[in-house]
C-alpha positions in Angstrom: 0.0 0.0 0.0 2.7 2.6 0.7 4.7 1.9 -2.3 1.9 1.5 -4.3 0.5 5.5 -2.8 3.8 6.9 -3.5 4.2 5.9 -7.0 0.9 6.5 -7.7 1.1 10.0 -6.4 4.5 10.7 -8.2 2.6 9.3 -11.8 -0.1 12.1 -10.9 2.0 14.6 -9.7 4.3 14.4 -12.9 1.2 14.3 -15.2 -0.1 17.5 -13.4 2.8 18.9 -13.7 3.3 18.9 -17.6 -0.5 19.8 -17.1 0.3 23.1 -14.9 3.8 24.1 -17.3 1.1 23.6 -20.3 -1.4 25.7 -18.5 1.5 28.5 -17.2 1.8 28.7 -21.1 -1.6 29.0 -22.1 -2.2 32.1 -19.2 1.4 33.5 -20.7 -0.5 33.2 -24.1 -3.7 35.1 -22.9 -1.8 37.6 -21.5 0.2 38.3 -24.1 -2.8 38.6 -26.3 -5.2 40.0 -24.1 -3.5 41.8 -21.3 -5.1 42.4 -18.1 -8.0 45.1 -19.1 -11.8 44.5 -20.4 -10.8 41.7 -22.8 -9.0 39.7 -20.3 -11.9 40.4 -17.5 -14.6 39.2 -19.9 -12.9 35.9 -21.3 -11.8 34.8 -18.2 -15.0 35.3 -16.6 -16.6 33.4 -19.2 -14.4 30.3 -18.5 -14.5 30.6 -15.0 -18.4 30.1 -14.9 -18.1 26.5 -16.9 -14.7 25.6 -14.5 -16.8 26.3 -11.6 -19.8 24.4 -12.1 -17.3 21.2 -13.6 -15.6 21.7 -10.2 -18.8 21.9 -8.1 -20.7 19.3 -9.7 -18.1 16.9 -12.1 -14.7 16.8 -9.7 -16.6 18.1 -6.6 -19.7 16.1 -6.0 -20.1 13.7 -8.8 -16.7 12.4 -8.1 -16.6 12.5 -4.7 -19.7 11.0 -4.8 -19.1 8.0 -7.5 -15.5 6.8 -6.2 -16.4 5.4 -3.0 -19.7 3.8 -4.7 -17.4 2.2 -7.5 -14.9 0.9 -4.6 -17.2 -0.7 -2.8 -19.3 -2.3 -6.0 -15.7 -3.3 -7.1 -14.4 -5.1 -3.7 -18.0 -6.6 -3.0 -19.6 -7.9 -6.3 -16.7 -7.9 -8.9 -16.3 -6.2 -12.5 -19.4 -6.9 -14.1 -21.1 -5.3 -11.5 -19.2 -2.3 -12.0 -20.1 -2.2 -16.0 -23.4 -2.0 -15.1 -22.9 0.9 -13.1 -21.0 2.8 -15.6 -23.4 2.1 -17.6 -25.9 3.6 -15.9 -24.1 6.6 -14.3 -22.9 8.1 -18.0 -26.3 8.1 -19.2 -27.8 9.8 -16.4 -24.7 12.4 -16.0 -24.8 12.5 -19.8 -28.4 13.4 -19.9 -28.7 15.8 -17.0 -25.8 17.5 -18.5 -26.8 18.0 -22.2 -29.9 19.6 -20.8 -27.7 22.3 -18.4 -25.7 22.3 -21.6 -28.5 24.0 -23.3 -29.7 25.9 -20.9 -26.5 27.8 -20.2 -25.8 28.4 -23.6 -29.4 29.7 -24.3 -29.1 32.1 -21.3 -25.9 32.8 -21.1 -27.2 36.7 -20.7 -29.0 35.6 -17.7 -26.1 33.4 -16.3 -23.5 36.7 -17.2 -26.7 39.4 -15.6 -26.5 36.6 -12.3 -22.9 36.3 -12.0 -21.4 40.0 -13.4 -24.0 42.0 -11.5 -21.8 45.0 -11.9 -21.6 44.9 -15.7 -25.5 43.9 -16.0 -26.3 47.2 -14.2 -23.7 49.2 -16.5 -25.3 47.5 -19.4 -29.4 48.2 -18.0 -27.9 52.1 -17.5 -25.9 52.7 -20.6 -22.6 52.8 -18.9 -18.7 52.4 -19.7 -19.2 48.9 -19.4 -21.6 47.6 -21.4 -19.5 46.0 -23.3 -18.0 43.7 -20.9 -21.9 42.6 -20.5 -22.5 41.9 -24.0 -19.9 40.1 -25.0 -19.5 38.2 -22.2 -22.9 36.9 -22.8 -21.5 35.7 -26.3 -18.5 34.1 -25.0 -20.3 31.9 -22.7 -22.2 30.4 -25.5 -18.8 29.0 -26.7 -17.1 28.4 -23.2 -20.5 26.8 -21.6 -20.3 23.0 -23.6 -16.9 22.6 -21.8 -19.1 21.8 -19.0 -20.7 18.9 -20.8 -17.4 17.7 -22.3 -15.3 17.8 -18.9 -17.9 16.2 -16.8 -18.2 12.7 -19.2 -14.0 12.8 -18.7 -14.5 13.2 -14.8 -16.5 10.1 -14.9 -14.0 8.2 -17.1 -11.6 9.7 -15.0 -12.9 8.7 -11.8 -13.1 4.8 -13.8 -8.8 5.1 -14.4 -8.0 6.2 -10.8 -10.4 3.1 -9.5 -8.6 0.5 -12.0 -5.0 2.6 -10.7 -4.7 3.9 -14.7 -3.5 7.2 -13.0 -1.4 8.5 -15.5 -4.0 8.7 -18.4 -6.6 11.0 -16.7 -3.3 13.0 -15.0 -2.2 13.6 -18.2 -6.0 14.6 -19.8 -5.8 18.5 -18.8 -2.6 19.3 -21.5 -5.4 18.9 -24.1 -7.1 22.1 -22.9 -4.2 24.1 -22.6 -3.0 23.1 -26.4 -6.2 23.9 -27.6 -6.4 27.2 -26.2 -3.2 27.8 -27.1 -3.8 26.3 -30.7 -7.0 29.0 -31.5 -4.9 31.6 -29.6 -2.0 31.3 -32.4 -4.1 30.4 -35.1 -7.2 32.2 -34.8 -6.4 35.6 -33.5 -6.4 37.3 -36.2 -9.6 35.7 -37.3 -11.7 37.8 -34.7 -11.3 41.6 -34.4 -11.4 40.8 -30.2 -8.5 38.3 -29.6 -11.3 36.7 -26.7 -13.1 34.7 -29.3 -10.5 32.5 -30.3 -9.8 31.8 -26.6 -13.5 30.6 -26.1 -13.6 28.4 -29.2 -10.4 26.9 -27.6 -12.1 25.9 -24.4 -14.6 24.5 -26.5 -12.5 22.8 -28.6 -10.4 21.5 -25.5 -13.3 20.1 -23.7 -14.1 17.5 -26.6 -10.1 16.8 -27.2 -10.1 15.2 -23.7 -13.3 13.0 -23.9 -12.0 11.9 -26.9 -8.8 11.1 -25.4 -9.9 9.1 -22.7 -12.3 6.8 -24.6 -9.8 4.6 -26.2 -8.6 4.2 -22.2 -11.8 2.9 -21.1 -12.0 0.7 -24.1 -9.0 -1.2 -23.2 -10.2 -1.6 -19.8 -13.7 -2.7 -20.6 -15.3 -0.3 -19.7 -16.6 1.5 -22.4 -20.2 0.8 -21.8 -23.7 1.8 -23.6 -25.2 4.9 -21.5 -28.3 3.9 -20.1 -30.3 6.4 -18.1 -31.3 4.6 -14.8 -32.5 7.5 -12.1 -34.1 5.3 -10.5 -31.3 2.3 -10.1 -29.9 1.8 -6.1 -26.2 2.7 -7.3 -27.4 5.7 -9.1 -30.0 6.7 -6.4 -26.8 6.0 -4.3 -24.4 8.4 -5.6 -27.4 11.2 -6.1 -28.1 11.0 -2.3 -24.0 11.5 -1.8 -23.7 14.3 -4.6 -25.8 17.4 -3.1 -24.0 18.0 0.4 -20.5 17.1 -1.5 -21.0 20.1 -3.8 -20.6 22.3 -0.8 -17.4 20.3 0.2 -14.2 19.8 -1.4 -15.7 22.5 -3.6 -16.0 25.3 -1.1 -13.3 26.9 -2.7 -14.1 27.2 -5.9 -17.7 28.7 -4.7 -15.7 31.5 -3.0 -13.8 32.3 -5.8 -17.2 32.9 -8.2 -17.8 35.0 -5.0 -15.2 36.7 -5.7 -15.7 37.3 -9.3 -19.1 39.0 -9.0 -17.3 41.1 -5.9 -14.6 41.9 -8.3 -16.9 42.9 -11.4 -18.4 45.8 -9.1 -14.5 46.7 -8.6 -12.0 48.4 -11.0 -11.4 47.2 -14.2 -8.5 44.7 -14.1 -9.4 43.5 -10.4 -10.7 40.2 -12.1 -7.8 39.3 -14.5 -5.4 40.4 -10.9 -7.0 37.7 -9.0 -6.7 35.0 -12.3 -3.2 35.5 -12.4 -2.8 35.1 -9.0 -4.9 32.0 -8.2 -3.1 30.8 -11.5 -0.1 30.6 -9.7 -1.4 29.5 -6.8 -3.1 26.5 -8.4 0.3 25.2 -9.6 1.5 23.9 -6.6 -2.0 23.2 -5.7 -2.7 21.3 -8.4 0.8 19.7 -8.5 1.1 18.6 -5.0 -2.2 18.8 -3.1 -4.5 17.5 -6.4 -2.0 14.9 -7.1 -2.0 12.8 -3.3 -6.2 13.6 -3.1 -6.3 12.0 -6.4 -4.8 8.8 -5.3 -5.8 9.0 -2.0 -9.7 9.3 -2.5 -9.7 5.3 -4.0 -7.3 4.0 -1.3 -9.4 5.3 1.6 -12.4 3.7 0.1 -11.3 0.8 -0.3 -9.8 0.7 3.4 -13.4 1.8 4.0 -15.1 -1.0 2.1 -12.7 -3.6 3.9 -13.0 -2.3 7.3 -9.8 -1.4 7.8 -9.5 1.4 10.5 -6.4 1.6 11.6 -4.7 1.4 7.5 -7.2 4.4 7.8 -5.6 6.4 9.8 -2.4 5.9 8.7 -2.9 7.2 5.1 -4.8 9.7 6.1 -1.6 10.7 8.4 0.6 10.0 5.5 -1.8 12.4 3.1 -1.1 15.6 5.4 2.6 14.4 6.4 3.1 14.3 2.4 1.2 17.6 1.2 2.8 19.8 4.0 6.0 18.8 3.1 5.9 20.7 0.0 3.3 23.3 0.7 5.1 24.9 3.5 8.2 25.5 0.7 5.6 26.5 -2.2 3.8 29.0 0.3 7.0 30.8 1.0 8.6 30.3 -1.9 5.9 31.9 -3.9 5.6 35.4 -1.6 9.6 35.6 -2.1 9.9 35.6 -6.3 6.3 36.0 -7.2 6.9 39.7 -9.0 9.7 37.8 -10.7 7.8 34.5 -11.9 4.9 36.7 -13.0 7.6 38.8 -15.0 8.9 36.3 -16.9 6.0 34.4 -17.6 2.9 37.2 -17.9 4.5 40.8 -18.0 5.2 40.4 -22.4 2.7 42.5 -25.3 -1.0 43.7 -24.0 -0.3 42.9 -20.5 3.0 45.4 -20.0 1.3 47.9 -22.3 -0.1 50.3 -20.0 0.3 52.8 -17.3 -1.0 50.6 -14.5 1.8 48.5 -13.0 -0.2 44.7 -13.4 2.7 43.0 -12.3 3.0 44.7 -9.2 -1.2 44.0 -8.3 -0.5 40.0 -9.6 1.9 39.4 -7.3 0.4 40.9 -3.9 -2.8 38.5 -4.9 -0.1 36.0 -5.0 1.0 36.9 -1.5 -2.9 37.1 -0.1 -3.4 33.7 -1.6 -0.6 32.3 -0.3 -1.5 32.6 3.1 -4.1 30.0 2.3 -2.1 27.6 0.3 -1.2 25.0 2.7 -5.2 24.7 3.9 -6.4 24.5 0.7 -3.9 21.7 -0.1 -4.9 19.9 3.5 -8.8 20.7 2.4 -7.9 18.1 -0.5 -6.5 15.2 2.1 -8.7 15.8 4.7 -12.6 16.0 2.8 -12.0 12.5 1.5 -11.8 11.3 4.8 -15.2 12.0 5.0 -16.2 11.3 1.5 -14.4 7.5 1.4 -16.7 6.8 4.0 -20.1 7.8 2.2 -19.9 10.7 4.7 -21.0 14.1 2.6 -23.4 15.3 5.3 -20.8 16.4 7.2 -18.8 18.3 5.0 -21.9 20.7 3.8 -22.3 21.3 7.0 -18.7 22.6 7.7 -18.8 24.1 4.2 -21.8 26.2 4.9 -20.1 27.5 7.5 -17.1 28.3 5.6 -19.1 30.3 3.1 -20.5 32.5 5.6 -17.4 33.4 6.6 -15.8 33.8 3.6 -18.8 36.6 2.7 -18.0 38.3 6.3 -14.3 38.6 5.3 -15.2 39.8 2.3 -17.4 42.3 3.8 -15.0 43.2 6.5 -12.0 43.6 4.3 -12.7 45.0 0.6 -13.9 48.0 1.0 -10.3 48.7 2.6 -7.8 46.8 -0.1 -9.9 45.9 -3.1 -9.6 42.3 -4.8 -6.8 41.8 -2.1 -9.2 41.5 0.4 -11.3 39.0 -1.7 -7.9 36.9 -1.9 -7.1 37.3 1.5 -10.8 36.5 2.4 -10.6 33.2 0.2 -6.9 32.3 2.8 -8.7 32.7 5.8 -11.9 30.9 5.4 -9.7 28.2 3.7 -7.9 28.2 7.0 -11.2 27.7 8.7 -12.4 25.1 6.4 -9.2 22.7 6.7 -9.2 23.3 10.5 -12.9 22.7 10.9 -12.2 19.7 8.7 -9.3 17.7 11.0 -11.7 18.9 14.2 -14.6 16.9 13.0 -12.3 13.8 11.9 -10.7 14.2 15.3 -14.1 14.0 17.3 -15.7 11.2 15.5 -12.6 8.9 16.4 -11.6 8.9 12.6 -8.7 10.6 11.9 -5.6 12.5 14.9 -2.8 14.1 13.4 0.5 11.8 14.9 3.1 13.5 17.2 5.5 12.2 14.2 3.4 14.2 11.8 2.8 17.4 14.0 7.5 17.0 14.8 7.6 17.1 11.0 5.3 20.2 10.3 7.4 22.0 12.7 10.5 21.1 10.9 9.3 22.3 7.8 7.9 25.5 8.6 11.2 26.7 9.9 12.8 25.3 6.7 10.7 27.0 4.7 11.4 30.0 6.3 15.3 30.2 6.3 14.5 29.0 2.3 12.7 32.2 1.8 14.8 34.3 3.7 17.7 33.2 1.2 15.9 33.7 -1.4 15.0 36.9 -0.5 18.5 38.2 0.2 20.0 36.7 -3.2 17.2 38.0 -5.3 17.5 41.6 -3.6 20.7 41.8 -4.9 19.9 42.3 -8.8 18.2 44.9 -10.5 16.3 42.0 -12.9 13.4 44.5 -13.6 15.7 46.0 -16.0 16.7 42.8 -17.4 16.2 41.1 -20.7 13.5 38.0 -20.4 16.6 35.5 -21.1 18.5 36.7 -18.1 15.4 37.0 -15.9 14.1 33.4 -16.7 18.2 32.4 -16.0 17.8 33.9 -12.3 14.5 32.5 -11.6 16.0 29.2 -12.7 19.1 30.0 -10.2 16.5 30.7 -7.6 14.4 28.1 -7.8 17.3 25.3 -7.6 18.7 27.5 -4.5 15.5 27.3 -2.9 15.3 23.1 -3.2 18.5 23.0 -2.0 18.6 25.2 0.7 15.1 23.5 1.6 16.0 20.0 1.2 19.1 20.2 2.8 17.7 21.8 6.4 15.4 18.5 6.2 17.9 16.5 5.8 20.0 18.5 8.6 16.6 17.5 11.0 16.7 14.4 9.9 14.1 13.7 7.0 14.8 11.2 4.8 13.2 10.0 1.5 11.6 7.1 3.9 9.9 9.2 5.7 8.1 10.8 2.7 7.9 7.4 1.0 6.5 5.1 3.4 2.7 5.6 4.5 4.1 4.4 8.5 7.2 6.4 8.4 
């Protein structure tokens, strides 16, 4: 089992990370093309609304929802059990979701008037930003099917990580970011606002990836005929699991669409500031924190299904001994040479065309989200201790209160500091969420953090720390804003490999060795 976690997690984090370079790219791309004013506001508010209902209801309730149920049919009744479920489960998904499909895409002005409140009421009075109203309403008819499309490959998904075919679904996401970046080079000039070809992308990238995976599921035997079964006890199953789970692992993502239609009554730009930021953020998220829940999620059900408590435990121990081992760095590391990764990779054509200093404004979201980076990455661990056990009462509850308190922080901080206090709003009820989280797992008798574990956090926060502090002192010492883009991208190279060796070597100094990342009973 602990061999088996660790490779698997390494196969997913590797995968994601082609996934997030690919996707660092693709934002580079957009910026570049679009900058960070009304273009860049619009489009990526038109891809955030499809992104957050695929994370709300494909990655955070379906498949929170449908792994646990596919463990157990798997351990208890065998494979053919399992086809019949699949079955069953694309054709309802598939159904339900062709009809939201259409739905969103035939009122998508109703979705943008819901969602960009402050650009609905410039468009009803004839204001400055009408625009961003209208033609957002047109590019979420193109970005809206991606929900459809990246739903049907969260199922399939979800099939691979059961069967342990980890790398394949891992490795799904690069399709997006090349089609995006595809239209964006080839299509451009097609369009007299650069936005279109970016929504056609999404669009186009959404089907790339259900293609993908079918010839996956194929070899497996799982490609079954979509059935629609409402009604069937695996299906009514997994719809009993799926409504409290949207408000759990997914708690996030509803506070950054809180965000959004904060930051459309906000100055212009305030929405793209906050992309960037969370784009960066998400890297390491999505690298590290992603990568173990996605392995972790099938392990702990099966542990479920087979009564294993005390293997329980232990991996759930190993989950958070594992993700705060590289968040701590990432958190730190990320405050210290944000202005200079944002730089090299965003500050290039529309985006350093103006008066308004936009790399400056990225990188202090960078530092707000940051705060947060470590719970959102435990959020990830700890919700599927919950969630392998059929558990998704629970985490609604805790998620509920989450929300309220993301809307108080909100409230209490951005009148004062703008989309800063929407980012730092989003760290702190993160904070609350992941501690919330451990108390409840603590209290039903399910999960306590080992003296080992809490030993090793300690020794990586003050790693961390010393990291950033050399990092800082070594990167004060250049004048890289006057640099050309090789040089910079050569320092931010020299920094980064300082930073792991500064940082792995203090671990090693306290005594942390490869075994004790490895091993799931270190």
């Amino acid at each position: 089992m602990a061999k088996g976690l660790f490779k698997s997690g390494m196969i997913v984090s590797a995968m994601t990370m082609i996934s997030r370079v690919m996707g660092l790219i693709r934002d580079a791309v957009v910026a570049n093309l679009l900058g960070a004013g009304l273009a860049a506001d619009v489009f990526l508010f038109a891809n955030r609304i499809p992104n957050f209902l695929r994370r709300l209801f494909a990655e955070g309730a379906f498949a929170q929802a449908f792994v646990p149920v596919l463990s157990e049919i798997k351990e208890q009744h065998g494979d053919d059990k399992v086809r019949v479920f699949v079955g069953q489960a694309a054709g309802t998904l598939g159904t339900i979701l062709l009809c939201v499909t259409l739905v969103g895409v035939i009122g998508s002005p109703i979705i943008t008037a819901l969602f960009g409140t402050g650009w609905f009421i410039d468009w009803w009075h004839g204001g400055e930003n009408a625009e961003k109203f209208e033609l957002a309403s047109t590019l979420l008819k193109f970005t809206f099917p991606y929900l459809f499309f990246v739903s049907l490959v969260a199922l399939s998904g979800a099939i691979l990580n059961v069967y342990n075919r980890f790398a394949a679904a891992a490795f799904t996401p690069v399709l997006l970011n090349i089609a995006i970046i595809g239209c964006a080079i080839l299509l451009h000039d097609m369009f007299e606002n650069g936005a279109y070809a970016l929504a056609i992308g999404v669009f186009v990238g959404g089907l790339a990836q259900l293609l993908f995976q079918i010839p996956f599921l194929f070899r497996l035997g799982m490609l079954q005929k979509p059935t629609f079964a409402w009604h069937s006890p695996e299906v009514t199953k997994v719809r009993k699991l799926m409504l409290p789970a949207m408000f759990g692992v997914s708690i996030s993502q509803i506070n950054l669409l809180l965000d959004t239609v904060i930051a459309s009554l906000l100055v212009t730009g305030s929405i793209a500031w906050l992309y960037y930021s969370d784009r960066l953020i998400e890297f390491p998220l999505g690298l590290f924190g992603i990568g173990i829940a996605t392995v972790i999620l099938p392990a702990l059900s099966k542990l479920h299904a087979n009564d294993a408590v005390d293997d329980f435990q232990v991996t759930l121990d190993w989950g958070v001994r594992f993700v705060l081992f590289l968040g701590f760095p990432a958190m730190a590391g990320l405050m210290v040479i944000s202005p200079l990764i944002i730089t090299v990779l965003f500050d290039h054509g529309a985006f350093s065309d103006t008066e308004i200093d936009h790399v400056k404004a990225v990188s202090l979201g960078v530092v707000a989200y940051s705060v947060g980076l470590v719970s959102f990455m435990l959020i990830k661990v700890l919700a599927p201790g919950f969630y392998a056990r059929q558990d998704t009462k629970t985490p609604v509850k805790i998620g509920i209160v989450t929300l309220v308190l993301n809307m108080l922080f909100n409230i209490a901080l951005a009148p004062f500091i703008g989309y800063l206090g929407l980012a730092l709003a989003t760290s702190l009820s993160a904070s609350c969420n992941a501690y919330l989280l451990y108390r409840k797992l603590k209290l039903q008798g399910v999960f306590v953090m080992s003296n080992f574990t809490l030993w090793f956090a300690a020794k990586c926060i003050v790693s961390a720390s010393i990291m950033a502090g050399c990092v800082w002192y070594v990167s004060s010492k250049y004048l890289w804003h006057t640099w050309l883009l090789p040089e910079q991208v050569m320092l931010l190279v020299g920094l980064l490999v300082l930073a792991m060796f500064v940082y792995f070597l203090l671990m090693f100094v306290f005594g942390v060795r490869l075994s004790t990342i490895k091993d799931v009973r270190a």
